[in-house]
C-alpha positions as CSV (number, residue, x, y, z in Angstrom):
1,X,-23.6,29.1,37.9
2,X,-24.1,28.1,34.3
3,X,-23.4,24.8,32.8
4,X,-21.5,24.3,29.8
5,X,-23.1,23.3,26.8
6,X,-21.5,20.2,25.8
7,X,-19.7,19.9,22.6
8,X,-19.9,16.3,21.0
9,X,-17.6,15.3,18.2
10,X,-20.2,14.1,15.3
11,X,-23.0,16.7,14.6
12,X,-25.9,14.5,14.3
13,X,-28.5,16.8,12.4
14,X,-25.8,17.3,10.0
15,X,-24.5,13.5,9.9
16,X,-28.1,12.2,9.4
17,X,-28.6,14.9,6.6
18,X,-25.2,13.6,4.7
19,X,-26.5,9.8,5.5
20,X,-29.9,10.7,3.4
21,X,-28.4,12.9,0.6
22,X,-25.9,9.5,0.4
23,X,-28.8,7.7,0.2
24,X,-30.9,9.4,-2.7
25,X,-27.5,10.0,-4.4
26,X,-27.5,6.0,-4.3
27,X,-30.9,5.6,-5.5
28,X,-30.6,7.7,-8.7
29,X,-27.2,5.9,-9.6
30,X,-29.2,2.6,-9.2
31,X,-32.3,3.8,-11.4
32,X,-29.3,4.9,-14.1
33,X,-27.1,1.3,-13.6
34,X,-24.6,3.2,-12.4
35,X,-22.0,2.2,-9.5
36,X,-22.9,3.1,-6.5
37,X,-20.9,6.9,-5.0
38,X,-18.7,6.8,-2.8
39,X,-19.2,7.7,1.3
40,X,-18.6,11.4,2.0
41,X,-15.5,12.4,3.5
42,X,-17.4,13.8,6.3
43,X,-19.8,10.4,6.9
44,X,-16.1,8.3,6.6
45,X,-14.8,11.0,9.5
46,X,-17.9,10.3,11.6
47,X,-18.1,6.9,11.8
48,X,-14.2,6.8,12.3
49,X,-14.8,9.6,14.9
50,X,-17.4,7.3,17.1
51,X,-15.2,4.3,17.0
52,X,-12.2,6.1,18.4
53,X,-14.4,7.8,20.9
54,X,-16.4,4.6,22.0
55,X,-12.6,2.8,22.2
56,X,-11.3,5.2,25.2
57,X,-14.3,4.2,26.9
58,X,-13.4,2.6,30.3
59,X,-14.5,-1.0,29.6
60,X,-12.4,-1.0,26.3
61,X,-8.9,0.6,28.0
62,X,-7.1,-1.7,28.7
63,X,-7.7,-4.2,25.9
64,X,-4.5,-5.0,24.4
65,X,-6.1,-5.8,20.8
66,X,-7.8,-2.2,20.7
67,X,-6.7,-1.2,17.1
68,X,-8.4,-4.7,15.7
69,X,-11.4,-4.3,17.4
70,X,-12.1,-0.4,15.9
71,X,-10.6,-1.6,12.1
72,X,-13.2,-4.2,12.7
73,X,-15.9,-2.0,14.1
74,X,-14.7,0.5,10.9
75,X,-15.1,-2.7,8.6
76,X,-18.9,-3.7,9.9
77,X,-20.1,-0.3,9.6
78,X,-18.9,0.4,5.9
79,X,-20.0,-2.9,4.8
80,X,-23.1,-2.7,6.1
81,X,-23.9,1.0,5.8
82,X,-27.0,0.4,3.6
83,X,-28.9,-1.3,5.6
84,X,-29.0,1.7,8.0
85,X,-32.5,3.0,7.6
86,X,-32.7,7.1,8.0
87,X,-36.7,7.6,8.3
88,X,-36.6,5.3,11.1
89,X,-34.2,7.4,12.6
């Protein structure tokens, strides 16, 4: 019998390859002193997609304060998004 493939909800290939074209977009706004660009749609609906997958997990179901903890887990990972290092990924 074959097994399904399973289908995951963030393409990671494709979410690294946004993080990096993020990331040199960033660079050349810096070498021109101009603001930083905004996250992707599609990196904001990533990172919003793992926090409300990793929140149904079963050590986090019954936590009555579950919509605080993934605004905060939303909050930490946008404010520190540039520290996240893509070639060590």
């Amino acid at each position: 019998m074959a097994t399904k493939k399973k289908k995951h909800y963030v393409d990671n290939e494709k979410f690294l390859a946004e993080i990096i074209e993020y990331k040199r977009k960033c660079k050349i706004a810096l070498d021109q002193g101009l603001e930083k660009p905004r996250l992707s749609e599609y990196i904001g609906k990533c990172i919003w997609l793992i926090t409300e997958n990793l929140a149904r997990k079963p050590r986090f179901i019954n936590y009555s304060f579950i919509e605080e903890m993934k605004s905060d887990a939303l909050e930490n990972c946008f404010q520190y998004f540039d520290n996240f290092n893509p070639d060590i990924s």
